[in-house]
C-alpha positions, 0 to 999 in steps of 0.5 A: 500500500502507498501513501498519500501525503498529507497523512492523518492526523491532520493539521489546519495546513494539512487538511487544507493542502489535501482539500487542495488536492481534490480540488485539483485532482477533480479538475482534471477529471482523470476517472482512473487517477482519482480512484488511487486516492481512495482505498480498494473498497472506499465507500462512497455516497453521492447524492442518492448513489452508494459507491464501492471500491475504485472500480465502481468510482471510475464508473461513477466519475467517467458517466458523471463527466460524460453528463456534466460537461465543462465542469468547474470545482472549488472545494474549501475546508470546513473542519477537520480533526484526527483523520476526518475532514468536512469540505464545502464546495461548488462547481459549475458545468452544462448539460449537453443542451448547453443548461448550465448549472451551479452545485453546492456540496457538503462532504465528509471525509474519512482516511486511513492511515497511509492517507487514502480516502476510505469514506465519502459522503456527499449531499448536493443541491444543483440550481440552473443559472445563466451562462453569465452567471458563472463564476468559475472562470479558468480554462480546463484543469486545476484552479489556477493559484491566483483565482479566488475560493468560494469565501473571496467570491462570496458564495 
């Protein structure tokens, strides 16, 4: 088994470089590369979706992308403590009819301690917005480091 830095317990700096690294990693949007993030039986809930091990993650994720197109994320920490971190998030993306939509999400992690993520559990609400309205505005893959988070953006 290899490790994933940062390792539990987690620290404020730590929590939020792995936060970080979620981030990222989901904005890249490699299905097969984000499932090594998490254990071989992660446990997964997503909305009303139950999610077991990596292969089922790279299903979910490869059939979530192929629906979601465009799509925008920025995670910020929440809480943390020992091997727990909660994040709140939002992203951005469109349908294939070109409706854009606006998420907002709250989740739990749990790692093990090499520093996989063994548990996730996500509530999402979408809301549709106009093309203008977006705010997560940088070309495809992770956030650049200048671009503000959510709390600098208001929302």
């Amino acid at each position: 088994m290899s490790e994933r830095p940062p390792l539990p317990p987690f620290t404020q700096e730590t929590a939020i470089r792995k936060v970080r690294m979620a981030e990222d990693g989901w904005n890249i949007g490699n299905p097969e590369k984000i499932a090594l993030a998490y254990t071989e039986n992660s446990q997964w809930r997503n909305r009303d979706e139950f999610i077991n091990g990596r292969d089922e993650i790279v299903a979910f994720l490869t059939r979530k992308w192929s629906k979601e197109l465009d799509y925008r994320l920025i995670k910020e920490l929440w809480a943390f403590h020992d091997n727990r971190i909660a994040v709140r998030y939002q992203y951005e993306c469109h349908d294939a009819a070109g409706n854009w939509f606006r998420s907002y999400g709250n989740e739990n992690w749990e790692f093990d301690k090499s520093g996989l993520m063994r548990k996730r559990q996500a509530s999402i609400n979408d809301v549709q917005i106009k093309e203008s309205e977006r705010k997560f505005l940088w070309d495809k893959g992770p956030r650049p480091d200048d671009f503000p988070g959510l709390t600098e953006l208001g929302l």
